[in-house]
N, CA, C and O atoms as CSV, one atom per row, in Angstrom:
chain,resi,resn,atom,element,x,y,z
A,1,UNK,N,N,-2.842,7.609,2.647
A,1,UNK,CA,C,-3.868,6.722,2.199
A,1,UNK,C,C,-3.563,5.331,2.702
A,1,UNK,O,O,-2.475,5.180,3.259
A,2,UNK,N,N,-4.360,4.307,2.586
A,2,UNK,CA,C,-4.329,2.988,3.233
A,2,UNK,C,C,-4.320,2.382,2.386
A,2,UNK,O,O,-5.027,2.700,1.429
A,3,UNK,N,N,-3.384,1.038,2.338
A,3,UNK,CA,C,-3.298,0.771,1.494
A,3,UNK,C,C,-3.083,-0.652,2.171
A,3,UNK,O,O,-2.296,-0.813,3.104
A,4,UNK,N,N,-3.857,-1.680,1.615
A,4,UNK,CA,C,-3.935,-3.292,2.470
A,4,UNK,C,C,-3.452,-4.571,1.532
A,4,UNK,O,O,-4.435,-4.838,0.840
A,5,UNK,N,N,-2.470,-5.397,1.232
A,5,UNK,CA,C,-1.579,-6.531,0.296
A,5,UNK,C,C,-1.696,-7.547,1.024
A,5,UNK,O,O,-1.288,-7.615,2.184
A,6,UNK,N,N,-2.373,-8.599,0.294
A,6,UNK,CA,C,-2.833,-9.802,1.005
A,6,UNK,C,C,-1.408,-10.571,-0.031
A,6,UNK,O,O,-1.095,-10.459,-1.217
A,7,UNK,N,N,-1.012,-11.103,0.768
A,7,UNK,CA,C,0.442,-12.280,0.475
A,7,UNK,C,C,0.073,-13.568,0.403
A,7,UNK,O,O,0.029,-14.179,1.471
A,8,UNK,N,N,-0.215,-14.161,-0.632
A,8,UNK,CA,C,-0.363,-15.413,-0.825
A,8,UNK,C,C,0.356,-16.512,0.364
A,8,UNK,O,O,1.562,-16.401,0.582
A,9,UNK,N,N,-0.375,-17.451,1.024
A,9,UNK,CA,C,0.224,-18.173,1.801
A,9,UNK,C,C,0.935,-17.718,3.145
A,9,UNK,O,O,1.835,-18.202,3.831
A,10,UNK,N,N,-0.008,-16.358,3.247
A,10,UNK,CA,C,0.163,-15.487,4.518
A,10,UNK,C,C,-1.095,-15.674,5.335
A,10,UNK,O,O,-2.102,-15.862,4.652
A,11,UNK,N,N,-1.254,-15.665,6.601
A,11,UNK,CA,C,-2.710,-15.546,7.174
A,11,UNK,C,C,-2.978,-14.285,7.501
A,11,UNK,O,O,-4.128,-14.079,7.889
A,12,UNK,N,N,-2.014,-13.094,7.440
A,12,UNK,CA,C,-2.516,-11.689,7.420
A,12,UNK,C,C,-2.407,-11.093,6.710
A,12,UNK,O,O,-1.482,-11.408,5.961
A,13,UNK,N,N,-3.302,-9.602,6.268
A,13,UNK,CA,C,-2.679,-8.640,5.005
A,13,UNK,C,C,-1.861,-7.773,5.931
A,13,UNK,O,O,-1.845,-7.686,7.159
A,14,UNK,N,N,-1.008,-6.996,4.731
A,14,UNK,CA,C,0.146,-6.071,5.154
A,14,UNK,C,C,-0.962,-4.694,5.112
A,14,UNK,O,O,-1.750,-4.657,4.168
A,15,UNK,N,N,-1.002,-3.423,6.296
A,15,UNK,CA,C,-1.961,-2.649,5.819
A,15,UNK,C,C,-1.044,-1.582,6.516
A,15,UNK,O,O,-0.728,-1.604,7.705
A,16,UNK,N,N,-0.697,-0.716,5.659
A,16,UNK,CA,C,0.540,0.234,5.860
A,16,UNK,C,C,-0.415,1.940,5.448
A,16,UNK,O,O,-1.337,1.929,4.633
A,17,UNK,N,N,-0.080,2.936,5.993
A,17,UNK,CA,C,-0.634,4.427,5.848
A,17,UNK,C,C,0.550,4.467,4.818
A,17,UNK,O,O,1.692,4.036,4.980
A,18,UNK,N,N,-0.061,5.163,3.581
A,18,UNK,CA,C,1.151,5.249,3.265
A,18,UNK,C,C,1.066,7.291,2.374
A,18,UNK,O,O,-0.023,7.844,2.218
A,19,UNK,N,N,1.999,7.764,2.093
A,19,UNK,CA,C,1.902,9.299,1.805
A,19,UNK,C,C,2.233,9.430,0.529
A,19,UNK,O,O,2.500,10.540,0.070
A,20,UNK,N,N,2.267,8.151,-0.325
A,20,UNK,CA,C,2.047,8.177,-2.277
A,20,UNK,C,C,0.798,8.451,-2.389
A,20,UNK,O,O,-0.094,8.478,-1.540
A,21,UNK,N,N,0.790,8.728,-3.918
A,21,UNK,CA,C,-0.797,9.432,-3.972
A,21,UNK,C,C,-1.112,7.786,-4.614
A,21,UNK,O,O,-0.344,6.832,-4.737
A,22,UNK,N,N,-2.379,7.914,-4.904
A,22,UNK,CA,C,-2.995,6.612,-5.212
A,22,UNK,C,C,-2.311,6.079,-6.803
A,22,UNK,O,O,-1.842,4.968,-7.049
A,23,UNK,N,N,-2.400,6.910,-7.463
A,23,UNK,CA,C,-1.335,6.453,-8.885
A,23,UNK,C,C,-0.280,6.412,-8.700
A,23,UNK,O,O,0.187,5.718,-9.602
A,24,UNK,N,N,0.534,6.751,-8.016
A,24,UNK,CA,C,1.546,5.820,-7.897
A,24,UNK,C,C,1.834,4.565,-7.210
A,24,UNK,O,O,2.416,3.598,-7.703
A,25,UNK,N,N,1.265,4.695,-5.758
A,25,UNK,CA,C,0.750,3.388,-5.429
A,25,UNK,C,C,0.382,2.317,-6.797
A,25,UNK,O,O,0.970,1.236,-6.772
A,26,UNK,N,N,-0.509,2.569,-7.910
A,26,UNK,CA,C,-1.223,2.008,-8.658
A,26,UNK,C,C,0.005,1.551,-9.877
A,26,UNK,O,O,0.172,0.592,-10.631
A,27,UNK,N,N,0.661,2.724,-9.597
A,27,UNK,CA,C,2.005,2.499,-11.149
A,27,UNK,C,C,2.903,1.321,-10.236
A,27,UNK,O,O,3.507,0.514,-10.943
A,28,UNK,N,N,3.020,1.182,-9.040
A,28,UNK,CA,C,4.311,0.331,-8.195
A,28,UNK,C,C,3.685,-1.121,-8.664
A,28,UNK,O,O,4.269,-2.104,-9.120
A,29,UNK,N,N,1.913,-0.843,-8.312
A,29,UNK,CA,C,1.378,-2.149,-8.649
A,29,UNK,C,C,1.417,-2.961,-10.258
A,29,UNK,O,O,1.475,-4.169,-10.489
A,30,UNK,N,N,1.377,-2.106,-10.969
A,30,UNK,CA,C,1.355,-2.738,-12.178
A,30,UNK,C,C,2.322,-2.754,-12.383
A,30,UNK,O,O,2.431,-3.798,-13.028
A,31,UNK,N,N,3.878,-2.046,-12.276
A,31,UNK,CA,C,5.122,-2.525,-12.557
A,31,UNK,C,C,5.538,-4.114,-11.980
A,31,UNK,O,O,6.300,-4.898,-12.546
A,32,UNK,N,N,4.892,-4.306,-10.847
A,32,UNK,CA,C,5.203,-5.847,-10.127
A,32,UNK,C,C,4.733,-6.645,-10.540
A,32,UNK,O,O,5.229,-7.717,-10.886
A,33,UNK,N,N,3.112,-6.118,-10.627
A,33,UNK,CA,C,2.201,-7.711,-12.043
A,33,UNK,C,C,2.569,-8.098,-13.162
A,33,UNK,O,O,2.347,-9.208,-13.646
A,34,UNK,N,N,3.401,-6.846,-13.850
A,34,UNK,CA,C,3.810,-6.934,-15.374
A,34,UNK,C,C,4.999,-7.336,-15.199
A,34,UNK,O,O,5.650,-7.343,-16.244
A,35,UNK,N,N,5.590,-7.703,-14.215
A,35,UNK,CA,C,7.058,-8.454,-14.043
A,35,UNK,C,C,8.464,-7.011,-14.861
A,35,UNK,O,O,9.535,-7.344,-15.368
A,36,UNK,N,N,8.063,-5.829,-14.755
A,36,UNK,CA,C,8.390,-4.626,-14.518
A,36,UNK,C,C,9.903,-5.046,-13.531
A,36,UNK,O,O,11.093,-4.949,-13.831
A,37,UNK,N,N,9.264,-5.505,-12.348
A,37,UNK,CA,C,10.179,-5.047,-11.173
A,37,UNK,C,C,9.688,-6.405,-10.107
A,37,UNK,O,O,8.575,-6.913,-9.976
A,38,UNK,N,N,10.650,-6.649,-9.614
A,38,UNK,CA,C,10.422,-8.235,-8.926
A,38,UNK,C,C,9.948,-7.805,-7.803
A,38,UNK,O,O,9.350,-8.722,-7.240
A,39,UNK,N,N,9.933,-6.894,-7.246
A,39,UNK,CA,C,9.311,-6.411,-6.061
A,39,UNK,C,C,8.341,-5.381,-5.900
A,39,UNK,O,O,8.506,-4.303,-6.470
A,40,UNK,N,N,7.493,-5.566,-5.288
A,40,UNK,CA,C,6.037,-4.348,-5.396
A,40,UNK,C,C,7.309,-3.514,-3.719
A,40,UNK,O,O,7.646,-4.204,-2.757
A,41,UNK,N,N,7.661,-2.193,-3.879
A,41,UNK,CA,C,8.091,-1.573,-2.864
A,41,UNK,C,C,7.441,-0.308,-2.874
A,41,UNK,O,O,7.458,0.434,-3.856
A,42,UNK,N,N,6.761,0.002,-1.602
A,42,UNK,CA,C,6.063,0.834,-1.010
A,42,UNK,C,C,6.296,1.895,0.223
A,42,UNK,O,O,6.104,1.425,1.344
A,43,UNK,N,N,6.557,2.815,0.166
A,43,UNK,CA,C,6.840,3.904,1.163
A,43,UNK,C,C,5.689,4.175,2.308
A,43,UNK,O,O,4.729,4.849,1.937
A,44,UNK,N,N,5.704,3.701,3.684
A,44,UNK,CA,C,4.544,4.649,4.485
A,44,UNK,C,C,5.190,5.900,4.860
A,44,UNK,O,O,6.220,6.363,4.369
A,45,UNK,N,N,4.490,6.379,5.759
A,45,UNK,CA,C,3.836,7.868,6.232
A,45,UNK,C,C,4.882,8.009,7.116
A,45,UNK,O,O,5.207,9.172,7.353
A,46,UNK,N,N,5.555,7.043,7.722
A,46,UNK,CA,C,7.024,7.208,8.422
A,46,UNK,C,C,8.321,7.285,7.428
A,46,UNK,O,O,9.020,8.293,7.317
A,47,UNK,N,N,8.491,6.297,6.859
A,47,UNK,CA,C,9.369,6.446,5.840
A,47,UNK,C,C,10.049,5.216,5.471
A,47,UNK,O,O,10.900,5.022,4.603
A,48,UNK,N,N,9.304,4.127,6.610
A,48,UNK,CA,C,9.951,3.070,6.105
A,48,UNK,C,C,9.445,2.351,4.414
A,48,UNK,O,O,8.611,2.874,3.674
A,49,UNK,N,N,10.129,1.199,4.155
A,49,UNK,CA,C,9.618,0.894,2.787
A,49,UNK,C,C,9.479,-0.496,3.184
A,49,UNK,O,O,10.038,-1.137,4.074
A,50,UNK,N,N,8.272,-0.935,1.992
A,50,UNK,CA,C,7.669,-2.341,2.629
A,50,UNK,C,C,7.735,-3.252,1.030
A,50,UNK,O,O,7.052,-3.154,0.010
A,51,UNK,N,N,8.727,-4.008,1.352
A,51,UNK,CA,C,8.926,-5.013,0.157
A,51,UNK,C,C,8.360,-6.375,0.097
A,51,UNK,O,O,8.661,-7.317,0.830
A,52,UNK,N,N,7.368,-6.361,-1.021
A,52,UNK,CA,C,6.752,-7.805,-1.486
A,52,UNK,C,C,7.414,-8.743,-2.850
A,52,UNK,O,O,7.484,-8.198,-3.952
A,53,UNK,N,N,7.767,-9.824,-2.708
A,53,UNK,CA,C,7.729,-10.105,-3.484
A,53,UNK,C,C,6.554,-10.133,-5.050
A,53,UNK,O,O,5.326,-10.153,-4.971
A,54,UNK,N,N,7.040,-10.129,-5.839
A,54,UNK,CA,C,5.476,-9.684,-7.146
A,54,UNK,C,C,5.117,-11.466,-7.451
A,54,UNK,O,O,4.217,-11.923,-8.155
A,55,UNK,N,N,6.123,-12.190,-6.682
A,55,UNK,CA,C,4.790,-13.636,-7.507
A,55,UNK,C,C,4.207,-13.927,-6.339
A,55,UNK,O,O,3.347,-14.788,-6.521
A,56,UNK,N,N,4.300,-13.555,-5.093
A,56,UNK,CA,C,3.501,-13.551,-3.770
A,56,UNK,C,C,2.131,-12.349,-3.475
A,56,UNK,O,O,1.452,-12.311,-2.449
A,57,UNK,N,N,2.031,-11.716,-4.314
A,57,UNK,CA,C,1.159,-11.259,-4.638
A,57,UNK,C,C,-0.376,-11.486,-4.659
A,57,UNK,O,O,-0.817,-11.944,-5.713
A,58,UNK,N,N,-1.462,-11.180,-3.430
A,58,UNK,CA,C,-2.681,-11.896,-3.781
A,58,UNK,C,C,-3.562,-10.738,-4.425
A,58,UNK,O,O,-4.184,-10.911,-5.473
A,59,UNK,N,N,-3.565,-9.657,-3.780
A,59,UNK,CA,C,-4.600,-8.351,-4.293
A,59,UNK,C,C,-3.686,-7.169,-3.382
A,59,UNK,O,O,-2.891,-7.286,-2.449
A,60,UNK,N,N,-4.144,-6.161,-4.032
A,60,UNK,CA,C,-3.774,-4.622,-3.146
A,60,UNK,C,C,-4.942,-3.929,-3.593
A,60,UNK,O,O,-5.507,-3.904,-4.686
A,61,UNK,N,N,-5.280,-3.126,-2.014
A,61,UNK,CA,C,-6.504,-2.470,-1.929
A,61,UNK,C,C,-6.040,-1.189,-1.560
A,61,UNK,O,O,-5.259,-0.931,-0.645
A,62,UNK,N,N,-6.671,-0.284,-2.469
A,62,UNK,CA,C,-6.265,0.894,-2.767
A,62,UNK,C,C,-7.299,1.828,-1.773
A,62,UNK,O,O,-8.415,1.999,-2.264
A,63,UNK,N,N,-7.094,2.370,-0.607
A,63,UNK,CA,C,-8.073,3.208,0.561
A,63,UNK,C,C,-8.186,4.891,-0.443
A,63,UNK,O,O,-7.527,5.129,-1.455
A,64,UNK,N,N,-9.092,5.741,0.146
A,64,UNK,CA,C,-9.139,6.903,-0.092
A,64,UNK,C,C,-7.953,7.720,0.622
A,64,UNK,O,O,-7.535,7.318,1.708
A,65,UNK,N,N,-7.426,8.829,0.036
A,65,UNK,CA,C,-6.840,9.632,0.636
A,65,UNK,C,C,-7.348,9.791,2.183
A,65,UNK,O,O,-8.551,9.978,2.367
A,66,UNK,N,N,-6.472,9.722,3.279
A,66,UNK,CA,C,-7.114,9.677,4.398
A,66,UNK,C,C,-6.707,11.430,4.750
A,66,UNK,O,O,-5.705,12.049,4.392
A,67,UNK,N,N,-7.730,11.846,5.464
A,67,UNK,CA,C,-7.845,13.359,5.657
A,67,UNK,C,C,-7.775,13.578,6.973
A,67,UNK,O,O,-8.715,13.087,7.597
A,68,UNK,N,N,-6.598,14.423,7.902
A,68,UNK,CA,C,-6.113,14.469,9.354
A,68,UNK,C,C,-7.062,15.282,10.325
A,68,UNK,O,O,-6.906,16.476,10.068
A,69,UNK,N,N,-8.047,15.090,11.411
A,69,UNK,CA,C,-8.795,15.820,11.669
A,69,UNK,C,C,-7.747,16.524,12.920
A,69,UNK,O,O,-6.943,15.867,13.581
A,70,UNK,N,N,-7.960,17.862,13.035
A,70,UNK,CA,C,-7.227,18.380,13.751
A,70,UNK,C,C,-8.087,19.461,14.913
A,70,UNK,O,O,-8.319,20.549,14.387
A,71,UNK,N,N,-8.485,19.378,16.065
A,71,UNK,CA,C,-9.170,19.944,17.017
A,71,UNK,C,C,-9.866,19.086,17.361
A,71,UNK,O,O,-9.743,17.864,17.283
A,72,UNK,N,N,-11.057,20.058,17.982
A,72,UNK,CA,C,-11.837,19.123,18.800
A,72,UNK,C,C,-13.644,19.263,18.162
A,72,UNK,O,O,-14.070,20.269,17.595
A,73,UNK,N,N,-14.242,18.350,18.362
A,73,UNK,CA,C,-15.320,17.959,17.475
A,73,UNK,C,C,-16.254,18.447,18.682
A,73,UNK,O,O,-15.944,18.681,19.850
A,74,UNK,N,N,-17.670,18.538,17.945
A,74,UNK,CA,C,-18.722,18.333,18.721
A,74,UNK,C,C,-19.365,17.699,18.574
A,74,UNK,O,O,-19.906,17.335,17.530
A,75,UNK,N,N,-19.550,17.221,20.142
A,75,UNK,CA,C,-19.961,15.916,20.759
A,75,UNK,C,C,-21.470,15.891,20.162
A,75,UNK,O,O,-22.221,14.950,20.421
């Protein structure tokens, strides 16, 4: 799923594939807003992990499960 973190006082968002399902994505997020955990940390689809600070925090946008098309389509 896609998942896009705009960083306060950044001019780009962070937009990472990532292979959590959307609630947990959603549980990482509210552990960082609720001062839970000082860092919002996120796993992509490779395996790296992507650490934000939680008071740099502007929004996280939660994508649909993204679904792998595999063959060939018609044109």
């Amino acid at each position: 799923m896609e998942v896009k973190i705009g960083v306060q006082h950044a001019p780009r968002e962070i937009v990472l594939e990532s292979a959590q399902s959307a609630e947990e994505v959603e549980g990482a997020v509210g552990d960082a807003l609720s001062g839970k955990s000082p860092l919002l940390s996120l796993v992509d689809e490779h395996g790296r992990k992507v650490l934000v600070p939680s008071d740099r925090l502007a929004y996280v946008e939660i994508g649909e499960q993204s679904v792998r098309k595999v063959g060939f389509g018609a044109l």
